[in-house]
C-alpha positions as CSV (number, residue, x, y, z in Angstrom):
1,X,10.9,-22.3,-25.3
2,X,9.6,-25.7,-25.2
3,X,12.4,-27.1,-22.5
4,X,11.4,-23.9,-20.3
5,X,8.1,-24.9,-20.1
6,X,9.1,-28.5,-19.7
7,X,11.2,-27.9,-16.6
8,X,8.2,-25.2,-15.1
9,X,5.7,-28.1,-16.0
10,X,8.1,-30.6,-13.6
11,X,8.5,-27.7,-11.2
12,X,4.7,-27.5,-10.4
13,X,4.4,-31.7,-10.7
14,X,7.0,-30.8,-8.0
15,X,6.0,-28.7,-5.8
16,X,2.7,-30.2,-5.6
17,X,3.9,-33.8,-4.6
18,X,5.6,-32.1,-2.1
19,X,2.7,-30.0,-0.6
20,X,0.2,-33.7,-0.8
21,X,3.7,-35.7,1.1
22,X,3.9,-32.8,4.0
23,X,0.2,-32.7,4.4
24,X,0.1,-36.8,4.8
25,X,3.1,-36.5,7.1
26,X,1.2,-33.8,9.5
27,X,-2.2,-35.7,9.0
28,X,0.0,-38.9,10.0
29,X,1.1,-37.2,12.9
30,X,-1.6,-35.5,13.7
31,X,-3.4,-39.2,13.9
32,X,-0.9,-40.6,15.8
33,X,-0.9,-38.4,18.9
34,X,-4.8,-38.4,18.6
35,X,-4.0,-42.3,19.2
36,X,-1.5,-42.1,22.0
37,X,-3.9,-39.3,23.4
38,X,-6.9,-42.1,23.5
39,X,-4.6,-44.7,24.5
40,X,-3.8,-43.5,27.6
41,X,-6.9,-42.2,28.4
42,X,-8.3,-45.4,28.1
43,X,-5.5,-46.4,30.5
44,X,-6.3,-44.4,32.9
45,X,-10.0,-44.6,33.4
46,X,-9.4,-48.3,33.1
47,X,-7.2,-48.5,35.8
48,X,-9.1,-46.0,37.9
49,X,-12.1,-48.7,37.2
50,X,-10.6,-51.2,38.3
51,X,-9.1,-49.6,41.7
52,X,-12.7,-48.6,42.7
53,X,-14.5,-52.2,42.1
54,X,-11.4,-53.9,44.6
């Protein structure tokens, strides 16, 4: 009895570990095409800036 509840004790230690890693790895990529997103936004405008002053 004790070793079942032993390996359903590491099951959930588990399973949770793995739900917190996937969730960092979506909010990681989630963050990084937020990023690339403002990036070349920031690009753009700056370029289209600097066309209209010259």
């Amino acid at each position: 009895m004790g070793l079942l509840v032993a390996l359903l004790v590491i099951w959930v230690a588990l399973a949770v570990i793995d739900i917190v890693i996937k969730g960092l790895f979506w909010l990681i990529v989630v963050g990084a095409v937020l990023f690339l997103a403002t990036a070349v936004i920031g690009f753009v405008k700056r370029e289209a800036l600097g066309r209209r002053r010259g």
